[in-house]
Every structure is written in structure tokens, then in C-alpha cells.
C-alpha positions as CSV (number, residue, x, y, z in Angstrom):
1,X,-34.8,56.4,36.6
2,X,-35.3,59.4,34.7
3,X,-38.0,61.4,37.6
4,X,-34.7,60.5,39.3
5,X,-32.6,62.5,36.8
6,X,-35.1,65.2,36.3
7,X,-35.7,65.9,39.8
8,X,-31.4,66.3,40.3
9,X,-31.8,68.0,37.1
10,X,-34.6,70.5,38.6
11,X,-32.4,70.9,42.3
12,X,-29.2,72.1,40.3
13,X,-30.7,74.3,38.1
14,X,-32.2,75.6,41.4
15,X,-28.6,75.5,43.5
16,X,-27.3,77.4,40.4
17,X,-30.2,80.5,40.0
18,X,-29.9,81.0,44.1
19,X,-26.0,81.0,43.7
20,X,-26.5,83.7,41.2
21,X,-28.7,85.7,42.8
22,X,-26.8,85.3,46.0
23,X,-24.0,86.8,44.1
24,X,-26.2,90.0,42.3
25,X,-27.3,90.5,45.8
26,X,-24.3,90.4,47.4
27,X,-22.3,93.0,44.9
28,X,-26.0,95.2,44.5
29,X,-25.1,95.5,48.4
30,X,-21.6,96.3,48.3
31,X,-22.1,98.8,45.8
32,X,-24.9,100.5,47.3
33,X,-22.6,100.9,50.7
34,X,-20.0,102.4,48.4
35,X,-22.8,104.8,47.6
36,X,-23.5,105.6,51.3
37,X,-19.9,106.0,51.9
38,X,-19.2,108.5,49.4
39,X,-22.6,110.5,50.5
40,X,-20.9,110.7,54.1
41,X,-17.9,111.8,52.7
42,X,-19.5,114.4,50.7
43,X,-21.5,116.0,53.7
44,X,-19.3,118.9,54.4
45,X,-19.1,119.8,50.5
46,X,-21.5,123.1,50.8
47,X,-18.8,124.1,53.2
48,X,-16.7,127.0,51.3
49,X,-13.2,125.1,51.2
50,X,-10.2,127.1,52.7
51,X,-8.6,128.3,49.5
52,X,-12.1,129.7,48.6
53,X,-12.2,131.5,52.0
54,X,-11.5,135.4,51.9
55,X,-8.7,134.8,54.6
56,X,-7.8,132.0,56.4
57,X,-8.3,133.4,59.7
58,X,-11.0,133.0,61.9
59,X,-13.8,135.8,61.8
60,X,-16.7,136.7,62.1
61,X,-17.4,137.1,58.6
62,X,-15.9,133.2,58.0
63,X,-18.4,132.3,60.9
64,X,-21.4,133.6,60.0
65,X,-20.8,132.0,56.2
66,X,-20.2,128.4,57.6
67,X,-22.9,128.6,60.0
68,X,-25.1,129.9,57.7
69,X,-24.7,126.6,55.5
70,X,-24.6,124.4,58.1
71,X,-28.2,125.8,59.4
72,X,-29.8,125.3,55.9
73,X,-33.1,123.4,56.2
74,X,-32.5,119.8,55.7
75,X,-35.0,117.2,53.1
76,X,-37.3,115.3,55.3
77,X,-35.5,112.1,54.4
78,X,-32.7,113.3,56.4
79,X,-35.4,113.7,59.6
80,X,-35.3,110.2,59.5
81,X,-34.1,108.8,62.8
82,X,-30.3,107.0,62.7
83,X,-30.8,106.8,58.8
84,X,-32.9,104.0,59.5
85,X,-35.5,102.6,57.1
86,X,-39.0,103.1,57.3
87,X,-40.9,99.9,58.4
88,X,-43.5,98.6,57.6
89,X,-47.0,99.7,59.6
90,X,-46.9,95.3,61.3
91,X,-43.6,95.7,62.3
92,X,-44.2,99.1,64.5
93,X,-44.2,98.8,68.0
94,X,-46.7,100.8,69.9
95,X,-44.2,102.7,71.4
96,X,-42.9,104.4,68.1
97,X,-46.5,105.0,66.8
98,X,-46.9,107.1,70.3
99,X,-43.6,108.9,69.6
100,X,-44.4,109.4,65.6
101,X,-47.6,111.1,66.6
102,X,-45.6,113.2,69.2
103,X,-43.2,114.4,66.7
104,X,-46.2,115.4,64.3
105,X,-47.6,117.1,67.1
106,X,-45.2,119.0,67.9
107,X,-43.8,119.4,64.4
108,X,-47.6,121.5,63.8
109,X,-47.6,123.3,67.3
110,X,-44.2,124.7,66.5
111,X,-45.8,125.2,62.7
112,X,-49.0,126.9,64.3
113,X,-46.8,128.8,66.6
114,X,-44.4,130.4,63.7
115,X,-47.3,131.3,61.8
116,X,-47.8,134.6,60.8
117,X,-51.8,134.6,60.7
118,X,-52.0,138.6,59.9
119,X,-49.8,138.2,57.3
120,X,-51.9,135.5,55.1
121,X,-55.3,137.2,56.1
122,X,-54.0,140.4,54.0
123,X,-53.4,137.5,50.8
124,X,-56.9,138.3,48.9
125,X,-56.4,134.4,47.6
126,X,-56.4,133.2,50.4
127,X,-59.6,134.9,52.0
128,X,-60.7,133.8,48.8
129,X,-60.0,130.2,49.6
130,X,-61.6,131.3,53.1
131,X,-65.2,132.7,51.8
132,X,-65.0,129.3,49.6
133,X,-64.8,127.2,52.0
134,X,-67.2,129.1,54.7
135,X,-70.0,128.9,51.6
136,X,-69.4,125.4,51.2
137,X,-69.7,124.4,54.8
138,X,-73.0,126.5,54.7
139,X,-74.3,124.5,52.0
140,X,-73.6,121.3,53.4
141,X,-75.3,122.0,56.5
142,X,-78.0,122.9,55.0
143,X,-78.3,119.8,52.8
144,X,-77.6,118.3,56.3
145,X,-81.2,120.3,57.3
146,X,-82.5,118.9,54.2
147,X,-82.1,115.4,54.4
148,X,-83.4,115.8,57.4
149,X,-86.4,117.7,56.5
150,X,-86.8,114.9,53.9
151,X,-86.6,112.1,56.1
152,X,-89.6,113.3,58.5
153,X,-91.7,114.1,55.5
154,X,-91.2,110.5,54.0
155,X,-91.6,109.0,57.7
156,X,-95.0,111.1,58.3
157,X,-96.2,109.7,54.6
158,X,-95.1,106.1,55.4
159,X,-97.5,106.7,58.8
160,X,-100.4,108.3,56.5
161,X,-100.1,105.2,54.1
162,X,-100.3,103.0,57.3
163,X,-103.4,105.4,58.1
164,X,-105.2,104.6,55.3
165,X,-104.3,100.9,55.2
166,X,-105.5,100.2,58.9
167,X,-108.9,102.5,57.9
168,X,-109.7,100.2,54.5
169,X,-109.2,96.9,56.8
170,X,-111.4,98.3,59.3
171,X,-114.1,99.6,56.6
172,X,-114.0,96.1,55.5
């Protein structure tokens, strides 16, 4: 009688704690959608609002300030597509990893392609950086050479050893 008791003790307190959670879930949810509402609304607040405007007619002058705010550079979060989620790398299809690596292409051809190379070759850091990294690739192709160089001279000793092992067999 009493694993009886215990057990509809034990599924209870079990009913109760997922009730409870259901319910923290449930207003963590809500709340967080309040969030995202207010965001929306709050997407046109870098706009200059008409009592701020020097005149409320339409100029060039009124143009040129909206526009300009409305072509600031957004975060990357905001690159996101629909505001979805990131998944998780199992749950990516084959088709979005090919259209991901599209995007990052083309997001470094149009990099490459704005890239003022003259300008950064006159920064003394960065040919700096430049003769670094040139030395250092030296270097490790000739360690490359080196290795190498030391794996033919161990191979020609290991045949010298065997030499001089098959000469003491045949002395004897």
C-alpha cells in the first residue's frame, strides 16, 4: 500500500512542477513577444519626427536627411533572413548550406571588389604585417626543406645500419 501512495505521491508532484513550468514558459513567451512588438514599433525612431523637421514640406533637404538614416548600415543580426533563428548545423538542409556559402561569397567578392588596395599598401603597419608574414612563410618552407633534408639523411643511415648488419652476418 504505501509504493502505491508514494508512486501517486511522486506523479503529482510531477503534474504539479510541469504545470508550473508550463506556466513560466508560457508568460517568458508572452513577454518576450511584447518585447518583439515594441522593437517593431520602435523601427522608424532614428527617423527625425515632423515637429523636429526644419519645415514640414517636402525637400530635398528633408529627403536627403531621411534617406540618409534609413541607408545606415544595419548589425548583422538584422542580415538574418525573415528574423528567423539560427539552426542548428543537423537541422540544415543542403540547400541552405549551398545558399549560405553563396551569400559569403558574394558578401567577399563585393568586399574584394570595394577594396581600396592602394590605399592600405601606403599604411606602413600594414606592409609591416605584410613583410611579417612573407618572412614567416619563408621560414616555414624552409623548415619544410628541412625536414625533408632530415628525413633522407635518417633513411640513408637506417640503410647504412642495414649495411653493416647484412656485412657482420655474412662475415660470420
Amino acid at each position: 500500500m504505501m509504493d502505491i501512495h508514494e508512486k501517486e505521491n511522486k506523479t503529482q508532484k510531477f503534474k504539479e512542477n510541469a504545470a508550473k513550468q508550463r506556466t513560466k514558459i508560457r508568460t517568458l513567451k508572452e513577454a518576450e513577444m511584447q518585447d518583439d512588438n515594441n522593437q517593431d514599433s520602435g523601427q522608424y525612431e532614428d527617423l527625425p519626427a515632423p515637429s523636429q523637421a526644419k519645415s514640414s514640406y517636402l525637400n530635398a533637404a528633408n529627403l536627403e536627411e531621411v534617406a540618409s538614416v534609413k541607408s545606415a548600415p544595419k548589425s548583422k543580426a538584422s542580415k538574418s533572413k525573415k528574423g528567423a533563428p539560427a539552426r542548428p548545423a543537423w537541422a540544415i538542409t543542403e540547400k541552405m548550406t549551398e545558399d549560405n556559402k553563396e551569400a559569403e561569397i558574394d558578401e567577399l567578392l563585393e568586399f574584394a571588389y570595394e577594396l581600396d588596395y592602394e590605399k592600405y599598401m601606403e599604411d606602413e603597419e600594414v606592409r609591416l604585417a605584410l613583410g611579417a608574414i612573407k618572412t614567416r612563410i619563408n621560414k616555414m618552407t624552409a623548415e619544410n626543406n628541412w625536414q625533408e633534408n632530415m628525413a633522407e639523411e635518417w633513411n640513408q643511415a637506417q640503410v647504412q645500419k642495414a649495411a653493416t648488419k647484412q656485412a657482420r652476418v655474412d662475415n660470420d
